[in-house]
C-alpha positions as CSV (number, residue, x, y, z in Angstrom):
1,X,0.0,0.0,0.0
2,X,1.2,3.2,-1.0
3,X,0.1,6.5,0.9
4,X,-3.3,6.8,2.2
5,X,-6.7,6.4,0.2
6,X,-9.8,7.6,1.1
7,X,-12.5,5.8,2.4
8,X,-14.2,3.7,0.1
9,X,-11.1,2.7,-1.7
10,X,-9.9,-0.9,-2.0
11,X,-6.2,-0.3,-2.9
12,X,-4.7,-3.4,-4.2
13,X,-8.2,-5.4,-4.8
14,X,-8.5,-3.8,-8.2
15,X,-10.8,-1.1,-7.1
16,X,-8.4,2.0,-6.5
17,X,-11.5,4.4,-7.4
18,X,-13.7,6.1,-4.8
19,X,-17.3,4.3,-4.8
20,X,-20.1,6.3,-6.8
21,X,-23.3,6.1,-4.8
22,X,-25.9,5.7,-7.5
23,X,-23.5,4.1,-9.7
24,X,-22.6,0.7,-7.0
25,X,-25.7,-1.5,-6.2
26,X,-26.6,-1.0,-2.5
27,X,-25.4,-4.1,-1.2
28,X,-21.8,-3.0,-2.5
29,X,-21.9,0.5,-1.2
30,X,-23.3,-1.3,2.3
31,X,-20.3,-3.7,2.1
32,X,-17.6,-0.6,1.6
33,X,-19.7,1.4,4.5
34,X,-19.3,-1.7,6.8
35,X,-15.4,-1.5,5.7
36,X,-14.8,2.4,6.3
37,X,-16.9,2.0,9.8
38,X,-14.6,-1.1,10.8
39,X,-11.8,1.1,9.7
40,X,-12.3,4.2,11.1
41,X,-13.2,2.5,14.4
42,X,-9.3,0.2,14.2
43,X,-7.8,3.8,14.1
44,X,-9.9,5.5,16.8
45,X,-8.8,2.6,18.9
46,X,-5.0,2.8,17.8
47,X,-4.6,7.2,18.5
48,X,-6.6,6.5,21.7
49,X,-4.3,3.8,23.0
50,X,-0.9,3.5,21.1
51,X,0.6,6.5,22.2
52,X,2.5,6.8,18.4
53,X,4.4,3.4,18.9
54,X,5.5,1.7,15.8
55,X,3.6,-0.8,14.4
56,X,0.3,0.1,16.7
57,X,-1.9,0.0,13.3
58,X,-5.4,-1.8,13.3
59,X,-6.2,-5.3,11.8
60,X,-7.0,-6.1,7.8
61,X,-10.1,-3.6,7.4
62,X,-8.0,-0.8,8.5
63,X,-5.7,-1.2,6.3
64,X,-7.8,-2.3,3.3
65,X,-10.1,0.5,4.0
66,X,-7.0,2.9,3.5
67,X,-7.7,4.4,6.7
68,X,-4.8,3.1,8.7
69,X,-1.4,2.8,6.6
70,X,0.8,0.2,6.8
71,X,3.6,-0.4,9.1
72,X,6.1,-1.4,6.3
73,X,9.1,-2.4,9.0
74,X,9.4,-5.9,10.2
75,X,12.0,-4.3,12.9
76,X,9.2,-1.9,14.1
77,X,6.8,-4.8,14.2
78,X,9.3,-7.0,16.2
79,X,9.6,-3.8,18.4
80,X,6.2,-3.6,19.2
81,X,6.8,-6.6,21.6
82,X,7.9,-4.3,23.9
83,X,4.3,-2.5,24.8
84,X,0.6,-3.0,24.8
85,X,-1.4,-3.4,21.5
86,X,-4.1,-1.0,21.2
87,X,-5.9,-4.4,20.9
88,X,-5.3,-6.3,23.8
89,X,-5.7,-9.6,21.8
90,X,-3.2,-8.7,19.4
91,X,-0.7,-8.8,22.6
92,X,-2.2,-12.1,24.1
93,X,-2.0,-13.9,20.9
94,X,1.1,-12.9,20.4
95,X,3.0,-13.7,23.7
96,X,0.3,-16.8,24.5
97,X,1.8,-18.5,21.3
98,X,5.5,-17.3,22.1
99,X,5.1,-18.9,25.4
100,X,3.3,-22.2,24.0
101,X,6.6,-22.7,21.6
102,X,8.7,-22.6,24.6
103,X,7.1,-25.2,26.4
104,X,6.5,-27.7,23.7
105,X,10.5,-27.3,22.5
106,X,11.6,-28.0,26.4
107,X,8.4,-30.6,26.7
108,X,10.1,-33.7,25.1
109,X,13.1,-33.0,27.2
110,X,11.0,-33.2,30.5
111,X,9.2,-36.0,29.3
112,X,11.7,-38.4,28.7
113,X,14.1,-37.7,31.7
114,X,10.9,-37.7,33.8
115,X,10.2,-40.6,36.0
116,X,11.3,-43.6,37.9
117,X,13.2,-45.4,35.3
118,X,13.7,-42.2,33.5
119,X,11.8,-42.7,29.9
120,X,14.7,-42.2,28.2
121,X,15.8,-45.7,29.3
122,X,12.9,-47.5,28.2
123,X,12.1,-45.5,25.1
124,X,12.2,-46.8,21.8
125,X,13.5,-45.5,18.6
126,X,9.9,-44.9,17.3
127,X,8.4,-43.4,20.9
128,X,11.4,-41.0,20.4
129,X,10.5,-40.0,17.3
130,X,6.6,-39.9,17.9
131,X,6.9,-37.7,20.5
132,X,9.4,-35.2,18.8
133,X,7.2,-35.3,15.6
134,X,4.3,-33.9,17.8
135,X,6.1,-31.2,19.7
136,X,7.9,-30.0,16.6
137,X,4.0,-30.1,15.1
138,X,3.2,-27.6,17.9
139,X,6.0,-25.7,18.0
140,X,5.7,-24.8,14.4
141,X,2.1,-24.0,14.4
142,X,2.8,-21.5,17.4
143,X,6.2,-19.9,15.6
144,X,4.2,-19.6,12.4
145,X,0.7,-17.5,14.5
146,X,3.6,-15.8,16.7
147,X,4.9,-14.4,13.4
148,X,1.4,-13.7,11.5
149,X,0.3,-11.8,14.5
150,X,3.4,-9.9,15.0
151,X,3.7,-8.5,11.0
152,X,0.1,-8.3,10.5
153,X,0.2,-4.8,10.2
154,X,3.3,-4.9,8.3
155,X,1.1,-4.7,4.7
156,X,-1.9,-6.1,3.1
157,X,0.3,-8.7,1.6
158,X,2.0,-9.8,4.6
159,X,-0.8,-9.9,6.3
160,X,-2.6,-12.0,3.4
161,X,0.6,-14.5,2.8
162,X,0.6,-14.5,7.1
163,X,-2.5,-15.9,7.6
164,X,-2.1,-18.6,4.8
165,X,1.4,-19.8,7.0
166,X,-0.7,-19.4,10.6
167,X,-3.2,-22.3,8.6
168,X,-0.6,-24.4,7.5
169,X,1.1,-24.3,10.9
170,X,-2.2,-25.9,12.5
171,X,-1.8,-28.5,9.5
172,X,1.8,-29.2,10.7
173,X,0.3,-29.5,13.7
174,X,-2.7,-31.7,13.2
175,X,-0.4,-34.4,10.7
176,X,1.9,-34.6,14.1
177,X,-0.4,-35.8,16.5
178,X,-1.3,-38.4,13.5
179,X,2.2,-40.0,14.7
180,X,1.8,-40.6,18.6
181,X,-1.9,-41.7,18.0
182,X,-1.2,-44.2,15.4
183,X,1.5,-45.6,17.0
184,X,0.3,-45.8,20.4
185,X,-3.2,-47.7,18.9
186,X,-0.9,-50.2,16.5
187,X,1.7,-50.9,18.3
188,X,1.7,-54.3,16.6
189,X,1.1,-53.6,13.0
190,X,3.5,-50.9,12.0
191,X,2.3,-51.1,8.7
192,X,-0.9,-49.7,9.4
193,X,0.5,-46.7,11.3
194,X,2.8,-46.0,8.8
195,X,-0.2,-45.8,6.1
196,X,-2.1,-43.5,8.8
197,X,0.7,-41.1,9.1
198,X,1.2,-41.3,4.8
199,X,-2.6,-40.6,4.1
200,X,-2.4,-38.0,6.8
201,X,0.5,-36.1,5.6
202,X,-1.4,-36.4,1.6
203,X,-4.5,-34.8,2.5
204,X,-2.7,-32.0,4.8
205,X,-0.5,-31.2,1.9
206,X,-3.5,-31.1,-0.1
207,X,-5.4,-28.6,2.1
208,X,-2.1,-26.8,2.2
209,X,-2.6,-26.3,-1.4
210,X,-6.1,-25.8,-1.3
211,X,-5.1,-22.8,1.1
212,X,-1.7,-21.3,-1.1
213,X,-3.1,-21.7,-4.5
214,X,-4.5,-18.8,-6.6
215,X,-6.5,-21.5,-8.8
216,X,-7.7,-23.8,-5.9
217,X,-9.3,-21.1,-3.9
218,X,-12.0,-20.2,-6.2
219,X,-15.1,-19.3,-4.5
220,X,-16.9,-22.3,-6.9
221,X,-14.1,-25.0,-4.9
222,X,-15.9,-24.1,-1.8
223,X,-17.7,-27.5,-1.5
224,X,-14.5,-29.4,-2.4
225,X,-12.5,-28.0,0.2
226,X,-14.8,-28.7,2.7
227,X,-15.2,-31.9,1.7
228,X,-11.4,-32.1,1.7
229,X,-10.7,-30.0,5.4
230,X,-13.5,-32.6,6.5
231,X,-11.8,-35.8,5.2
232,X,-8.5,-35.3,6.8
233,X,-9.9,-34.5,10.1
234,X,-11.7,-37.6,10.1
235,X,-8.7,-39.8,9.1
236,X,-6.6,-37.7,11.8
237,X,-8.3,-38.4,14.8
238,X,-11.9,-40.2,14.2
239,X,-11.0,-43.1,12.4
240,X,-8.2,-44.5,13.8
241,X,-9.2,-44.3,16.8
242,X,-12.8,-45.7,15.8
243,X,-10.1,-48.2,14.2
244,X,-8.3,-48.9,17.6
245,X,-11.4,-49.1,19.9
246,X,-13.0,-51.6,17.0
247,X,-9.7,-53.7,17.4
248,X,-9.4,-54.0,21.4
249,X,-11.7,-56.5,22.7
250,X,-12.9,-54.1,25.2
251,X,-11.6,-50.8,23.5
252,X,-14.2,-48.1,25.2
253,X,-13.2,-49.2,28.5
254,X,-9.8,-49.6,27.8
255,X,-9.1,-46.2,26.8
256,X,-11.7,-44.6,29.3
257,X,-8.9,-46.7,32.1
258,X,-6.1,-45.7,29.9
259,X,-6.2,-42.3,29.5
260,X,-8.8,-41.3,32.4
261,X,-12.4,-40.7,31.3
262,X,-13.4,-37.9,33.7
263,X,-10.1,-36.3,32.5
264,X,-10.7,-36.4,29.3
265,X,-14.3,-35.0,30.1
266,X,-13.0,-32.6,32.0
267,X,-10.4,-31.6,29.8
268,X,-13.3,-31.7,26.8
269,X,-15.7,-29.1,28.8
270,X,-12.6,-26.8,29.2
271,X,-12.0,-26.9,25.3
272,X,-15.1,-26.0,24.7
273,X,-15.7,-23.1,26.8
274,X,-12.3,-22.3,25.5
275,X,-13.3,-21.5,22.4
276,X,-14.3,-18.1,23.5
277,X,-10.6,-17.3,24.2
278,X,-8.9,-18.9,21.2
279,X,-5.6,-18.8,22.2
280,X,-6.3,-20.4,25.5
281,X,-7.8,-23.4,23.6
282,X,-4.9,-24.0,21.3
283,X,-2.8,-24.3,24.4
284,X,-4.9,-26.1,26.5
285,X,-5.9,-28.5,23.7
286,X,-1.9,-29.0,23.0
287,X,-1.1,-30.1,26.2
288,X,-3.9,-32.0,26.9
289,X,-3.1,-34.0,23.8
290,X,0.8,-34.0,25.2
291,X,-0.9,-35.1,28.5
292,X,-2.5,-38.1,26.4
293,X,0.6,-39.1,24.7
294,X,2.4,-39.3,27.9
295,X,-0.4,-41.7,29.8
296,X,-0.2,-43.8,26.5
297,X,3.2,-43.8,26.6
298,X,3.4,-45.2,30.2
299,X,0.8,-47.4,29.7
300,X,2.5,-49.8,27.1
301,X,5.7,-49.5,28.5
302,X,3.5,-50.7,32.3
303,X,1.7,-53.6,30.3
304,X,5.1,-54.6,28.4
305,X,3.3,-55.6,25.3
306,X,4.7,-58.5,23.5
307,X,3.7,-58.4,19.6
């Protein structure tokens, strides 16, 4: 973005004329007075409350809208760490996600030195790499929204590219936890975990493309990549464990012993009044699945399965 526009302006969508009223329908000149209010609003907040700092610009209408001009520094967005958002989301998201992909890159460490053996003496190659496959899931989904929230007011285009990475790090991190799950469920048949994680990692780099592409995200491929969003969070998580429970001659109450049902209830209710406070559910859903892939972990190693 170049300069300021006035309101009513869509610089870089192709539209870098005022809108004629009379000329526009009315549902387009509603849509661009929706845009300058949302706009105008994003700056009042950002004069009221960030003091001139940097990068203190509002979210995507602002800067669509004109109204609010770009950062354009990456250092000033980096330095805007260092005080309160005028949003005070921007600033949780930010530092909630910074302090996520702490934990999950000390996590394996604690894990496996934890305990009486310590893990690491009882670990196997594959519980090694299962585990570090998850946290390195996490820890990339929470660098990749750390960075989108930070240079979101860098430019429309940074902000556009940033939100496509910030999706394709909760791919990364989805195709991880395919790794402990399937190999905690098939701990005999490694051939069916290994088909689990390959199907996986297809259709998440299909809905990575379905997200990145120009010719993939047409508004008529809206049904197909639903279909496809759909289909890989049912072979993620649904159907191997359907798989597993149909397997285990009494698989409900195994895993409700296993992992501990009123946890996982608990756990569940927590998610869901959560969502309300999205950042808090991304963490607390992360480590209650790290808390899963610990229990799991301990419980084969307790039973000393013989395939």
């Amino acid at each position: 973005m170049h300069g300021t526009h006035r309101i009513g302006a869509l610089p870089g969508r192709g539209f870098d004329t005022p809108i004629h009223i009379g000329v526009e329908t009315q549902a387009e000149d509603g849509h661009q007075q929706r845009l300058a209010r949302e706009a105008a609003m994003e700056l009042e907040r950002a004069e009221s409350g960030g003091g001139g700092k940097g990068c203190q610009a509002g979210g995507f209408a602002a800067l669509v809208g004109g109204i609010t001009p770009a950062c354009g520094s990456v250092a000033g967005c980096f330095a805007s760490w260092s005080y309160a958002h005028n949003e005070s989301a921007k600033t949780v998201n930010i530092y909630s996600h910074v302090i996520g992909a702490i934990i999950f890159v000390l996590l394996p460490f604690y894990v496996f030195s934890d305990g009486i053996p310590a893990r690491w003496s009882i670990a196997s190659t594959a519980d090694v790499v299962v585990c570090t496959a998850y946290a390195v899931g996490v820890t990339t989904c929470f660098v990749l929204s750390t960075v989108f929230h930070t240079l979101m007011s860098h430019s429309e285009d940074i902000y556009l590219s940033g939100i496509k990475a910030d999706f394709h790090g909760v791919l990364a991190l989805m195709w991880s936890s395919v790794f402990p799950l399937a190999h905690n469920v098939f701990p005999c048949s490694p051939a069916t975990r290994d088909a689990y994680v390959a199907l996986t990692g297809l259709l998440a780099a299909l809905c990575a493309a379905a997200t990145a592409r120009p010719d993939l995200g047409a508004v008529d491929l809206g049904h197909h990549r639903a279909v496809l969003f759909a289909t890989f969070g049912l072979a993620a998580f649904v159907v191997p464990i359907g798989h597993g429970v149909v397997l285990a001659a009494d698989g409900g109450l195994e895993v409700w012993d296993r992992v501990g049902g009123w946890w996982v209830l608990g756990t569940a209710g927590w998610n869901c009044v959560a969502v309300l406070v999205y950042w808090a559910k991304v963490l607390a859903a992360a480590l209650s699945y790290a808390k899963a892939v610990v229990v799991a972990f301990d419980y084969r190693h307790a039973q000393e399965l013989v395939c």
